[in-house]
N, C-alpha and C positions, 0 to 999 in steps of 0.2 A: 504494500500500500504506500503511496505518495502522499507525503506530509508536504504543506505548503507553511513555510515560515515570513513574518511580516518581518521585511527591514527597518530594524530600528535607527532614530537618528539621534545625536546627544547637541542639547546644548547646555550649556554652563555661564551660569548668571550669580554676580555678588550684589545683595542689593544690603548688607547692614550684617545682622545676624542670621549665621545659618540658618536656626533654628527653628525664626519665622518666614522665612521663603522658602525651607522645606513643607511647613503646613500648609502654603498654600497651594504649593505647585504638587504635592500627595493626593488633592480634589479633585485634579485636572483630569476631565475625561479624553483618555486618548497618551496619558501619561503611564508610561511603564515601571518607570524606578526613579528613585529619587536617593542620590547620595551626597550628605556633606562632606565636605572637606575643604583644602585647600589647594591655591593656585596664582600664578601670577610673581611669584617671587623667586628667591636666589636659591634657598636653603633645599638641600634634596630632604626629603621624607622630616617635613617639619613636624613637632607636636604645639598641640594647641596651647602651651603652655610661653613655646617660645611665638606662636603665630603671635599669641596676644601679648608678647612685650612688643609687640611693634617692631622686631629688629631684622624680619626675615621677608618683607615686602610681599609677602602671601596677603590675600583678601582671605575673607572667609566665603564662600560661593556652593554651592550646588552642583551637580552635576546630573541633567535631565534626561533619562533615556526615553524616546514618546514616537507611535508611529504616526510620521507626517499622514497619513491615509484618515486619519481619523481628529488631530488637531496640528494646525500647522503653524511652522515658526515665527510666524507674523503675529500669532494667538498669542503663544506664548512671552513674544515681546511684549503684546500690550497688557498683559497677566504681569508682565516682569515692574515697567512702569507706573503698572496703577498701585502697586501694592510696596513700593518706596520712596520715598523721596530725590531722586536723581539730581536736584540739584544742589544739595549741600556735599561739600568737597570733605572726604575721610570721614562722616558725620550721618549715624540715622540715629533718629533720638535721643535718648543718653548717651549711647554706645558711641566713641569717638575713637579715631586712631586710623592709620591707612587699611587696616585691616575691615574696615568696615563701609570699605570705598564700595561706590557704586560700578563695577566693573562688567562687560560683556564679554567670556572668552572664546571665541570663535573657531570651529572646527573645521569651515572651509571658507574660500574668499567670498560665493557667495553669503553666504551668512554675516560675514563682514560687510558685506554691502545692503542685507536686508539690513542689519541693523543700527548704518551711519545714515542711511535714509530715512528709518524710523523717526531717529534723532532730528534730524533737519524736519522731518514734518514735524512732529512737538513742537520745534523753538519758529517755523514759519506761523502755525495757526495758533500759538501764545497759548498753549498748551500748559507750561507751568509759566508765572511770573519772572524766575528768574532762569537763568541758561543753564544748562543740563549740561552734568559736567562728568556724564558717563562717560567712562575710559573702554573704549573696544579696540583689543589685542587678539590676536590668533593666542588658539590655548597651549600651554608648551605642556610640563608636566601635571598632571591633578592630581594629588594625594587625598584618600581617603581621611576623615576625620576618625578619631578613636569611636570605636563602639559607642560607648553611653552618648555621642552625641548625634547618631543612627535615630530617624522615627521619636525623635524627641520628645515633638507635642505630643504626639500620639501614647507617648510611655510617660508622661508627665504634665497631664493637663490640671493636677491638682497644686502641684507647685506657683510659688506667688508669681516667679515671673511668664509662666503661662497665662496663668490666670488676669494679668494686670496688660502686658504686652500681645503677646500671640492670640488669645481668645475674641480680643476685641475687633484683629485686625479681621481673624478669620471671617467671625458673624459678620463683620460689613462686608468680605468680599463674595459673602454666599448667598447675602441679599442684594447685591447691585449687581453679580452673576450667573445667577442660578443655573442657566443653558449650558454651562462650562464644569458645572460640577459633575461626578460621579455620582450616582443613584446611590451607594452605600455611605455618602455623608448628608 
């Protein structure tokens, strides 16, 4: 018997904390796997210990595997967008440091080019107030994040920074998206 397999495509988006743009892009219907970690910096096989002093020029980012047949990279930019602040520089909420940069790491030039056009449309129809100061680079290497930081929300929705951060972002983007969610949330 012939097995037919969907090709997956991966993109890899930093928008702040891992943590909560893993929960939101785990909703995405047409989203496969969803892993944290890092990327973008110098250090081979950094831990989060040293991403978060600042010294190893990793972001903290995502890494999306999702078949384009079912939601497509365009989706998922405007998923990436609505759900952080792109234009404050090293900075989403509290959380401060290059680590928490708004970054796009791109797997082919196409994609590089979906998503500096993105960009230019944003800052042509005054999309945000001020200029979007997302950084899109081809992805070099991605390291996986330690375990405990795997499926977070979903293993730690009772904890205060779920509770206070992630829960609230979630519930707004499952009521101003509902067509993009999975049936099982």
């Amino acid at each position: 018997m012939l097995y037919m397999t969907q090709k997956l495509a991966t993109a890899v988006f930093g928008g702040g904390c891992f943590w909560c743009t893993e929960a939101i892009f785990q909703m995405l219907k047409g989203v496969e796997s969803v892993v944290s970690g890092y990327a973008g910096g110098d250090l081979e096989h950094p831990s989060y210990h040293a991403v978060s002093a600042g010294t190893t020029g990793h972001a903290e980012v995502i890494k999306v595997e999702f078949d384009p047949t079912a939601i497509s990279y365009e989706t998922l930019l405007e998923v990436f967008f609505a759900t952080h602040d792109p234009t404050t520089l090293n900075r989403q909420g509290n959380d401060s440091g290059e680590q928490y940069r708004s970054i796009i790491l791109c797997t082919s030039d196409e994609q590089k080019q979906q998503a500096e056009s993105y960009i230019k449309k944003l800052q042509d129809t005054g999309e945000f107030p001020d200029q979007v100061v997302t950084d899109v680079q081809p992805l070099g290497q991605f390291y996986s994040a330690e375990a405990y930081h795997q499926n977070y929300y979903q293993s730690n929705q009772d904890q205060p920074y779920c509770q206070l951060v992630i829960s609230p972002k979630v519930k707004k983007f499952k009521e101003k998206h509902p067509e993009l969610i999975r049936t099982e949330y």
